[in-house]
C-alpha positions as CSV (number, residue, x, y, z in Angstrom):
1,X,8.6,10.3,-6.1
2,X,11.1,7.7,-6.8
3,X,14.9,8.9,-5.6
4,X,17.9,7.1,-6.1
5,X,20.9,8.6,-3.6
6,X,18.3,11.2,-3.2
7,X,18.1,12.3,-6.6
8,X,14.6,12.2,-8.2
9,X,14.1,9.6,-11.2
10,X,10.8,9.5,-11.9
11,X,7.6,8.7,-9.5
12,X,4.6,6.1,-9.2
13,X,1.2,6.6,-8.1
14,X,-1.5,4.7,-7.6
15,X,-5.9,5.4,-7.7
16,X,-9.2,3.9,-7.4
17,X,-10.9,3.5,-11.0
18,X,-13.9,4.5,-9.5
19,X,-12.9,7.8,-8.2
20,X,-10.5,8.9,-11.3
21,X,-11.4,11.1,-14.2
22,X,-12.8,9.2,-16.6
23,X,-10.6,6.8,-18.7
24,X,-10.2,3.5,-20.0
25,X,-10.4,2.4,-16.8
26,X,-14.0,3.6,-15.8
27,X,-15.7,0.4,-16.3
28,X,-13.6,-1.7,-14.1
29,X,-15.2,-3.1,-11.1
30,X,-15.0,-1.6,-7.7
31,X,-11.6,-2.8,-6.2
32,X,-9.7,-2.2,-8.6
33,X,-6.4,0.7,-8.8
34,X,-5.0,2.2,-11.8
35,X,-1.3,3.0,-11.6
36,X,0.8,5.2,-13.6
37,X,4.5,5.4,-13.3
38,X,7.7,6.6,-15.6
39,X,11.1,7.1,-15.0
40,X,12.6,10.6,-16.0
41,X,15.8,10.4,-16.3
42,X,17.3,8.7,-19.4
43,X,20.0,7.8,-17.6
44,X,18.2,5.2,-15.9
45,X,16.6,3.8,-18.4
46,X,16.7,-0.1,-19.3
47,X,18.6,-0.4,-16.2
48,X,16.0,-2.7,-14.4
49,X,14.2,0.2,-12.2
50,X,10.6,0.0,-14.1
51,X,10.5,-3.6,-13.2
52,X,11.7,-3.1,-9.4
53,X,9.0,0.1,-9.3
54,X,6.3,-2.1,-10.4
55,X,7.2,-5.1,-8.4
56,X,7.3,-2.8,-5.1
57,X,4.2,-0.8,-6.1
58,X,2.2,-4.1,-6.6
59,X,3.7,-5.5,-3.0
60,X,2.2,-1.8,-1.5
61,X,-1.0,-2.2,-3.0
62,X,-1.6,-5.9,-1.8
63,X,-0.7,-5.0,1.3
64,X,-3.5,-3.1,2.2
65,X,-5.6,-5.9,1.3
66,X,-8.4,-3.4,0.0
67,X,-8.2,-4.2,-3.7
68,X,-8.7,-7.0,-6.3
69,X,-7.3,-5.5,-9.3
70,X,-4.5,-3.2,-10.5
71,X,-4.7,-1.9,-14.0
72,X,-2.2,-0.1,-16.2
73,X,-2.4,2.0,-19.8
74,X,1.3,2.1,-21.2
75,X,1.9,3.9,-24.6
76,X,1.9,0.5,-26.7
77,X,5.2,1.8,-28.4
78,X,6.8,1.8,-24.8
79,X,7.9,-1.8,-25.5
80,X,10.0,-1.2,-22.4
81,X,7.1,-0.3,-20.2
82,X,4.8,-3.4,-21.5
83,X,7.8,-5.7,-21.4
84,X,7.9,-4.5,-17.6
85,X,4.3,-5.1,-17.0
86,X,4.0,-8.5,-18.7
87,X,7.1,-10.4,-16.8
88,X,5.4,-8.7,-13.8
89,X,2.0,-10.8,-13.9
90,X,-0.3,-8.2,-16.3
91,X,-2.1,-9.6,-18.7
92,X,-3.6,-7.7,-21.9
93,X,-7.0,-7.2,-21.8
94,X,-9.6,-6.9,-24.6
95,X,-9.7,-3.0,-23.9
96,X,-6.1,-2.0,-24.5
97,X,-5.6,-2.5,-20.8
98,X,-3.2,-4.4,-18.7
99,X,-4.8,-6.1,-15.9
100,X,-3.2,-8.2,-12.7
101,X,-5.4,-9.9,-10.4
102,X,-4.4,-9.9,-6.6
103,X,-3.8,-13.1,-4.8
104,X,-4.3,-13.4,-1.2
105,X,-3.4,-15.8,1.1
């Protein structure tokens, strides 16, 4: 759940590819996490929170140090949400999804 003065906004969540339903995502390689997120409130839309959300989820994930990948399946006419993903590292790939690789130092 994402708050904001502790008032819900919208949430993020994160999953292993492997052990989701099956998706788009299926054929990814072990190691890699699918994340979904939105922000609820229209209010707080286009004010900069998708991009902190994805910027903090992706600084949780590579924390753990567990995974390679993290994947993402925005509604193409979300130009906000694709917008967010792309100045955040994500690349398009070939099927429909949006794909950042994890560095490590």
């Amino acid at each position: 759940m994402i708050t904001l003065s502790n008032n819900p906004i919208g949430f993020v969540q994160y999953y292993e590819t492997d052990k989701a339903p099956v998706g788009i995502w299926s054929k990814e390689p072990l190691g890699t996490v699918g994340i979904d997120y939105l922000i609820g409130e229209e209010a707080f839309l286009h004010k900069g929170f998708g991009s902190t959300i994805i910027k903090n989820t992706v600084v949780l994930i590579r924390k753990t140090e567990k995974y390679e990948y993290i994947v993402a399946d925005p509604d193409l006419k979300n130009i906000a949400s694709v917008t967010v993903l792309v100045n955040n590292g994500f690349i398009k790939q070939k099927n429909g999804l949006y794909k950042l690789k994890l560095k490590y130092l």
